[in-house]
N, C-alpha and C positions, 0 to 999 in steps of 0.2 A: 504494500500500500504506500500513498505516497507520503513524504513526511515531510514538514513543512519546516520552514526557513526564518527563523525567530529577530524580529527585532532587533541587536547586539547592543549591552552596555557598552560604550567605546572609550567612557571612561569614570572614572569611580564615584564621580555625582551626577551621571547622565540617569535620568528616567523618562524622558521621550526625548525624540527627535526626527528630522524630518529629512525623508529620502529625495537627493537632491537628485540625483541621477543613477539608472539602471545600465549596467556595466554588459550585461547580457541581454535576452531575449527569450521566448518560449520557444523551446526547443533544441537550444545551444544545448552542448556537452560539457560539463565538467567538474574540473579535479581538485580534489583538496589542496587549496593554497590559492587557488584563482579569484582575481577580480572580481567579486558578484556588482557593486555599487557605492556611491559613493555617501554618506550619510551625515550630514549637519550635525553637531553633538552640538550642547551647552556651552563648548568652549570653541571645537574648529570645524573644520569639515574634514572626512576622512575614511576612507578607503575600505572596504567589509569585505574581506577576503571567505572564501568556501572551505566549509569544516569538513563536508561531505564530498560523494563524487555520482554523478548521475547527471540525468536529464532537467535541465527547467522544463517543468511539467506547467506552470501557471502563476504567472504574477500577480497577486492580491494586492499591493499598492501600489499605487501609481506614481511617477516620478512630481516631484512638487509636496506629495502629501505629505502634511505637518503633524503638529503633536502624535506623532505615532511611540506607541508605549511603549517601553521595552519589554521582552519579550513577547509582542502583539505578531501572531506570523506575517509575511510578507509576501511568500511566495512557495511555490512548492516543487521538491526536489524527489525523483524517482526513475524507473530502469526505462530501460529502451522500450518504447509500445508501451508501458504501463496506461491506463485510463483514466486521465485527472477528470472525464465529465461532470462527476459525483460533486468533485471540490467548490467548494465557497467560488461564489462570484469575487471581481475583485473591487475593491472597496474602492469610493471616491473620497477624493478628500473634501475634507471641511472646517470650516473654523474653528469648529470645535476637538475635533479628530479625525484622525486618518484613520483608524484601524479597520480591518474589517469586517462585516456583516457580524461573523462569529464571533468576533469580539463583544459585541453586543448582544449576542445568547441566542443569537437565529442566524440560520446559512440559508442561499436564495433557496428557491423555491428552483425542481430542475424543469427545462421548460415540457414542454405538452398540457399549461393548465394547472388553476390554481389546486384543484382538487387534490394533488400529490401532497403527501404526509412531508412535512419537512424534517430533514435528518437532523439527529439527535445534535444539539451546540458538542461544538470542540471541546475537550477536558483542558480545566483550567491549567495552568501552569503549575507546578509544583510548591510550597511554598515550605521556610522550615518552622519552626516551634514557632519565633516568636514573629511570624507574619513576614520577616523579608523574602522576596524571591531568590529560587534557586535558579542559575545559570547553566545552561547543559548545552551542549550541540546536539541537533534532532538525532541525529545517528546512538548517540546516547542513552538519551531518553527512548530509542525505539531497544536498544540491546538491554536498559535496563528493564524496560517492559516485560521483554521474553524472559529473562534469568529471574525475573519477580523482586527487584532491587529496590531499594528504596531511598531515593538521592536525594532527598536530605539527610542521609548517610553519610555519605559521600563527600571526600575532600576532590575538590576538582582541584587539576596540576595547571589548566588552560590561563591564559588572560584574565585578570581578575579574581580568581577562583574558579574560571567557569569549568564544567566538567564534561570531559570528552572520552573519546571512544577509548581510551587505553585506562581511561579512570573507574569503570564501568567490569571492562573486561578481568580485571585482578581482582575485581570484588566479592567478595560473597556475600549471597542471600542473608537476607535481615527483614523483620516483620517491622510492613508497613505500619506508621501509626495512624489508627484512624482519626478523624476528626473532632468525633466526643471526645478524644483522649488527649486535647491539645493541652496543654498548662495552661492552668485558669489564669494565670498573670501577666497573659497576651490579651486579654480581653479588655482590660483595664486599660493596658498600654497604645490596643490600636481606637480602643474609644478617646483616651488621652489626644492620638495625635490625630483624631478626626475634629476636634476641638475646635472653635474658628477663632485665631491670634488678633484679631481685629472690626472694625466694623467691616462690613462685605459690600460689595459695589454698590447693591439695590440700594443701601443707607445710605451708601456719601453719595449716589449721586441723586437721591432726595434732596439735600444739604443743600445742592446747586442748583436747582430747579429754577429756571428762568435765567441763570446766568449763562454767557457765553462760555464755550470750554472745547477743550479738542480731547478726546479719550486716546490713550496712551498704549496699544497693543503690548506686552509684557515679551521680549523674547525669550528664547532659552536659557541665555547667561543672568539676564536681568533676575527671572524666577531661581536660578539657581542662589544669585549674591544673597537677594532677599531670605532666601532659605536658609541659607549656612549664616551669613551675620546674627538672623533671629535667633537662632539655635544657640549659637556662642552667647551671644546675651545673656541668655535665656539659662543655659545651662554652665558655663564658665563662669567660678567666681574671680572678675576680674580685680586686681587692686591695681595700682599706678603709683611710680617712683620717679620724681622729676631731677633732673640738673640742667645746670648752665656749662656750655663747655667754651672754650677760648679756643679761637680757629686763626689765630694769626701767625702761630707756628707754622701752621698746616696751611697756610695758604699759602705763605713763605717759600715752603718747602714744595708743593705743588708746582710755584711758577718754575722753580729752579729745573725738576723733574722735566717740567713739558718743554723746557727749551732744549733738555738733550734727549727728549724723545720724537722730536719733532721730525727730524730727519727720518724717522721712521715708521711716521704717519699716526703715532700716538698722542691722546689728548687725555691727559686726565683729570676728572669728576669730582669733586667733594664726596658726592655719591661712592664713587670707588674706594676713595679712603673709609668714608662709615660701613661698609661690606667685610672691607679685610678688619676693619677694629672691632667688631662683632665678631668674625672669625675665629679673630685670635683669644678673644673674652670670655669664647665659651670652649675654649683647649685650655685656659687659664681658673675658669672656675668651672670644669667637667660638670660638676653635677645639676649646673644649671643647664645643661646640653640633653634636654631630656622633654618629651610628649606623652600626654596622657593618652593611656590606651583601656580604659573601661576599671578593669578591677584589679590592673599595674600599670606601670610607669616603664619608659623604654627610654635607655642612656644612649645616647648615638658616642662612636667614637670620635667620626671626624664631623668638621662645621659644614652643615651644610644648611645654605642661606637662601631662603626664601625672599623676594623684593616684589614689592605693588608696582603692577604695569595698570597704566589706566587705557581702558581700549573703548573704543566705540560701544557705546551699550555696557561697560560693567569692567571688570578688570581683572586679571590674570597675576600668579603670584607664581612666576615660574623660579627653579630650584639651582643657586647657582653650587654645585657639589662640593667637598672636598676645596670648600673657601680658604680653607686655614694655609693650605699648601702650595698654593696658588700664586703665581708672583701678582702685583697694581695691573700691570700692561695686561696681563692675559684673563685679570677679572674685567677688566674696563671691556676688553674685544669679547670675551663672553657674555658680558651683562648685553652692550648694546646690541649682538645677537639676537637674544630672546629677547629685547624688550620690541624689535623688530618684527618679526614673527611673532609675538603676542598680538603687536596689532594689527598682522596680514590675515590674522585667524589659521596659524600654518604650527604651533604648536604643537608637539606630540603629547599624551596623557603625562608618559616617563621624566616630563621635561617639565614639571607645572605640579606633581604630586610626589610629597615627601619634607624633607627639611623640619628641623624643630625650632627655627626661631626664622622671625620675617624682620622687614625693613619698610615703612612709609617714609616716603618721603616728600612733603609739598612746600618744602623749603625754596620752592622754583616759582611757586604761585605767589609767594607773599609773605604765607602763613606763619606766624611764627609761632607758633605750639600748638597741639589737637591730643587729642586721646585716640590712639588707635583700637580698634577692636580683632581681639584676639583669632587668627583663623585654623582652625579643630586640625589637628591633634596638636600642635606648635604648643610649645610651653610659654612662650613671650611674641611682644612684635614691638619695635621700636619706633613711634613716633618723631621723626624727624624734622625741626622749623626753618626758616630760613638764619640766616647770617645775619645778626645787625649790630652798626657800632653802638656801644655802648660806654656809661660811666663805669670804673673799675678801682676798688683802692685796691694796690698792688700792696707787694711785699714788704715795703718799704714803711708801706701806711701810706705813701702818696697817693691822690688820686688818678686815673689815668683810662685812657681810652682805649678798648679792645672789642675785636668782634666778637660777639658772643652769640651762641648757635642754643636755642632750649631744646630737649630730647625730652620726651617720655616716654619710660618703658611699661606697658598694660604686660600683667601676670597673672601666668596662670594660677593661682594659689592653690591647687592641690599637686603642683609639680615642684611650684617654688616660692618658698617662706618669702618672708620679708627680709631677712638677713641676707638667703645667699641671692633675692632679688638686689639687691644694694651691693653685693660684693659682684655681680656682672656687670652691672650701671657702671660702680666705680672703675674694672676695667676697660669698658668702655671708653670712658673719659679719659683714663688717661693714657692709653693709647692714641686719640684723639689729638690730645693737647702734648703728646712726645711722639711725631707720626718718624721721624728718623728708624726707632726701636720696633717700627711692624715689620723694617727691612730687614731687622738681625737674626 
């Protein structure tokens, strides 16, 4: 029979998106690894390769169609001559969704006439204990059918977790759980998160009745920011540690730098210095180098540095690795990299997920100090202001005039106290304000 062609998460807070183009055809051949299409996620657009190997037997959504769920099928995959008649018509898009027919708990009717019984809706997707979906390749989920498997068992080896045909095949049988049998403390939990966080459309836009207004379509990435900020809010006890740092070392020292990097097409950033003194802050106080992850905490070895790219529509917190070891020049040519490709929307998932501390920075707009909000799993994120002269009594006790930059670091506080919060800050700073010593 034929087996259908699921949705794909493409990256780790995609839950819809919208099939921009179809790579194939009905009828095409083919093989595990190939092209199927090409799939708009939350963050870029991007390439959905074949877990399977067979005929397109029938494309369910159509190119264009939007909010398409993940795991909602798309298309259907089976042998030579096989007879897709039987299958779902294929769905039109709409503003509301793409998915098809059967997504919605009815498949067409087949023609000769309304009178024909309509066949049984598709079986839902798999789901585990406490309500999230399980990811599987059809070929999968058809192997685990026959051997009687039960994949919410199942670690999948695939992208993301997903579980594929070799995850499937080393397994052994396990009694399904049935539904009465869920753990009563998902009940709670998906009543919880059906919950509504706000007044809902029909309200506010009573509110404006009779006023002029233009309504704002939400895209993917927009729904996603709003979701992950409210959540951190929400669920992050954040606290916040402020300082003043002195950048007239560092800017001293910058001009000196970019005159004998010039020659070789190097410019460097205030930006790039706040990246490597962060780096270095959190190989100097380890154990602030750390994300929560549910019911433990996870110590990274090396710095790996998250920074806010602002993109059309929302913004992107791609992962600059292994900060700490990194020379100025080759953070500077990496960052503007990805801050490039953040905003072509050409970003891989690998390149944008991970990292335990971030960096804002809107010291370029003006600003000169904000509270950042923390982004999940990251243990801190660094609020970064602009540069301004200021009055300063020096060492001396005299008065005297220096640039001064305000930071503020938002924490996690069940990753990191207030002590070793203020012992990162303070490396921070003085890395900052002795930038010679990030070289040594």
């Amino acid at each position: 029979m034929p087996t259908e062609i699921l949705m794909p998460a493409l990256s780790p807070t995609m839950e819809e998106g919208t099939l921009a183009k179809w790579l194939v055809k009905e009828g095409d051949t083919v093989n595990s690894g190939d092209l199927l299409a090409e799939i708009e996620t939350d963050k870029a657009t991007m390439e959905f390769e074949a877990v399977d190997e067979g005929v397109i037997g029938k494309i369910l959504v159509q190119e264009g169609a939007e909010n398409v769920k993940v795991n909602t099928p798309i298309a259907l995959i089976g042998e030579e001559g096989e007879d897709f008649s039987a299958a779902p018509s294929a769905a039109a898009p709409s503003s509301e969704a793409s998915a098809p027919a059967a997504d919605a708990g009815a498949e067409a009717a087949p023609a000769g006439g309304s009178e024909a019984p309509a066949p049984a809706p598709a079986p839902a997707a798999p789901a585990a204990a406490d309500g999230s979906r399980i990811f599987a390749s059809p070929l999968a989920r058809r192997i685990a059918k026959d051997k009687g498997l039960d994949l919410t068992q199942i670690k999948g080896s695939g992208p993301h977790g997903r579980i594929v045909k070799a995850d499937v095949e080393k397994a052994t049988a396990q009694p399904t759980v049935a539904a009465s049998e869920t753990p009563k403390a998902a009940a709670p939990a998906a009543a919880a998160a059906a919950m509504p966080t706000g007044p809902q459309a029909e309200q506010v836009l009573k509110m404006y009745e009779g006023r002029e207004f233009e309504e704002v379509k939400l895209n993917g990435m927009r729904k996603t920011v709003a979701a992950r900020l409210t959540e951190a809010k929400q669920t992050i006890p954040h606290f916040y540690l402020r300082r003043d740092i002195q950048l007239d070392a560092l800017l001293k020292f910058r001009s000196q730098l970019n005159k004998q990097l010039e020659p070789r097409g190097v410019k460097l950033s205030v930006n790039d210095f706040v990246i490597k003194a962060c780096a270095l802050a959190l190989q100097a106080v380890p154990d602030a180098n750390a994300v929560w992850a549910g019911d433990r905490m996870i110590k990274l070895k090396p710095s790996d540095v998250a920074v806010a790219v602002a993109v059309e529509g929302g913004l992107f917190t791609p992962v600059l690795k292994d900060s700490d070891s990194k020379s100025l020049s080759a953070l500077s040519a990496e960052m503007k990299d990805l801050a490039s490709r953040a905003r072509d929307g050409k970003l891989a998932p690998h390149e944008y997920v991970g990292g335990s501390f971030a960096i804002s920075n809107l010291g370029m707009f003006g600003i000169e100090n904000f509270d950042a909000v923390i982004n999940p799993p990251h243990g801190a994120i660094l609020a970064v202001g602009a540069g301004v002269k200021k009055p300063i009594v020096g060492e001396d006790g005299e008065l005297a005039v220096a640039t001064v930059m305000s930071v503020t670091l938002s924490v996690d506080h069940r990753v990191i106290d207030g002590a070793l919060g203020a012992q990162l800050l303070a490396a921070i700073k003085e890395n900052l304000e002795n930038p010679m010593v990030m070289l040594a």
